[in-house]
Phi, psi and omega in degrees: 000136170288138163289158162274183176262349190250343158319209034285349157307125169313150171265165163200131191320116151231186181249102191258106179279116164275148178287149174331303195302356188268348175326268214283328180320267152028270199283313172306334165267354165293291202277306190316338197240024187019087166215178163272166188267334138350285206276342173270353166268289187316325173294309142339295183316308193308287205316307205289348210274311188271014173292145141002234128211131157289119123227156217275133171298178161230153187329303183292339198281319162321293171340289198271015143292303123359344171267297174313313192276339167295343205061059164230027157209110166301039217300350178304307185322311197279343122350286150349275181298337175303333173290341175297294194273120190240154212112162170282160148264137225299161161297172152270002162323299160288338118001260170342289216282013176258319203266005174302135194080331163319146170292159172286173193263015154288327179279300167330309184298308171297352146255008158255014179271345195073021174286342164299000000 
């Protein structure tokens, strides 16, 4: 292993695979900024390293956190409400085929609404 010059920690070698499109974009921001395509890779990590730390929701995680934090989720409720239901709970299948033929429950808002 080489020492670095900026270091005292050793350097060490790897193999980084890019997708093709990332090639000439790449090598072309390499030569525009005189660097290497190396110190332009290194730099990027580095950049990515000393960054925040992010981390990413999935879409429901968003929601309800965003529900919470607004007070627009109660979670006592479901608790609550959990004393109700008795049984497995349905599938969604079995739903779909209970509520088969029913008006949707937009049209029931729209006429208790009087908009009809």
């Amino acid at each position: 292993m080489r020492q670095s010059p900026t270091t005292t920690l050793p350097e060490w070698k790897i193999t980084v695979r890019l997708p093709g499109t990332l090639r000439e974009p790449a090598r072309e921001k390499a030569r525009r900024t005189r660097r290497s395509l190396n110190r332009l890779i290194t730099d990027a990590v580095q950049r990515e390293v000393e960054q925040p730390e992010v981390v990413y929701e999935t879409e429901r995680e968003r929601t309800l956190r965003v529900l919470k934090d607004s007070g627009l989720l109660d979670e006592s409720l479901g608790a609550e409400l959990g004393k109700y239901i008795q049984g497995p709970v349905p599938t969604l299948e079995e739903v779909r085929k209970m509520l088969e033929g029913q008006p949707p429950l937009s049209e029931d808002i729209i006429e208790m609404r009087g908009e009809l």
